[in-house]
C-alpha positions in Angstrom: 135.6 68.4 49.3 132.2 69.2 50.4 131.6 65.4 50.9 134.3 65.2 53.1 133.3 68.5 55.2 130.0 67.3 55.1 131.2 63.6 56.9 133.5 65.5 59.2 130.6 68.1 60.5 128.5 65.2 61.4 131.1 63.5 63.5 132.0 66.5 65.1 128.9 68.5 65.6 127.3 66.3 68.8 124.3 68.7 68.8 123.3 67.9 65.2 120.2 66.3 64.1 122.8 64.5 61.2 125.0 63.6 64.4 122.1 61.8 65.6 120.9 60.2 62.8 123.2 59.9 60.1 121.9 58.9 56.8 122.3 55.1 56.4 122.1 52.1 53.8 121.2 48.5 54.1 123.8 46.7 55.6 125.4 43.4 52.9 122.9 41.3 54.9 120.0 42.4 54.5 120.9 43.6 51.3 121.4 40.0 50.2 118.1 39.6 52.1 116.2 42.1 50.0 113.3 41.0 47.2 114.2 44.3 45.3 117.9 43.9 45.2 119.0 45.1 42.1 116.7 48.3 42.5 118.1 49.2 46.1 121.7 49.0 44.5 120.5 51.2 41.5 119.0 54.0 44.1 122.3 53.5 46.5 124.5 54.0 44.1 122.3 57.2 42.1 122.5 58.6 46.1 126.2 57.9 46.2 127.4 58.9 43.0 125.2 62.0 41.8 126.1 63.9 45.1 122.5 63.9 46.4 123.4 64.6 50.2 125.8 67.5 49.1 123.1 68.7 46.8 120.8 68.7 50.0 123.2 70.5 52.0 124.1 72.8 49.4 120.3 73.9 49.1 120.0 74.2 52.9 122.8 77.0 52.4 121.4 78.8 49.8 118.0 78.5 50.6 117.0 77.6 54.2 114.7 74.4 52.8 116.0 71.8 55.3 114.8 68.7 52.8 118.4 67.5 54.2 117.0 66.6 57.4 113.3 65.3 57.0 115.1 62.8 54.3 117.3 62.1 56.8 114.8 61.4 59.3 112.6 59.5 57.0 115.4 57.6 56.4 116.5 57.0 60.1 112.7 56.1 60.6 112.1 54.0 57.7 115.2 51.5 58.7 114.6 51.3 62.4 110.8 50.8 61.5 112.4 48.4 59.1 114.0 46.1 61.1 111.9 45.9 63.9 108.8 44.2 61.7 111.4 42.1 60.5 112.6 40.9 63.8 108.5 40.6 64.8 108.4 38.6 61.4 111.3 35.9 62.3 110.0 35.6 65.7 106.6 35.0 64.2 107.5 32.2 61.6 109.9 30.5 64.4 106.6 30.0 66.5 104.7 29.0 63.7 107.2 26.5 63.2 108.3 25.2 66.4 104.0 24.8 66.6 103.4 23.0 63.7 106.3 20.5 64.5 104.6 19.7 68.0 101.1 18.8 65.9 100.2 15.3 65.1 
């Protein structure tokens, strides 16, 4: 129940900080594209399945530590930071490339 408040209150709250940056995973790309596959899935799955988020939110409640939202935003930061080097990184090798064909 709290896991389905929880998804609800994001969508709803416009103003939040977990309306603006929902936690996220690896989409199946990049998962497939990942060198530490089989530990990714261990940690998305120990997220998913031992109520981690709820657990967050539950301490915010009783609390006031907002570890929900720095986690959250490491999380936000950490993908977008993430995917940009890999973009730089693709761009890099395809000039690398298209160079090295070019050379005698």
């Amino acid at each position: 129940m709290l896991r389905n408040f929880s998804k609800l209150e994001i969508i709803y709250d416009k103003n939040s900080f977990l309306n603006k940056f929902p936690i996220s995973f690896l989409t199946t790309e990049e998962e497939q594209d990942t060198k530490f596959l089989r530990e990714y899935l261990a940690f998305k799955d120990g997220f998913l399945n031992n109520w981690i988020y709820e657990l967050m939110k539950m301490d915010l409640s009783l609390t006031g530590h907002n570890t929900l939202e720095h986690v959250v935003g490491v999380n936000y930061l950490s993908l977008y930071i993430g995917r940009q080097l890999k973009k730089i990184e693709s761009t890099y090798r395809l000039r690398i490339n298209s160079r090295s064909w070019i050379r005698p």
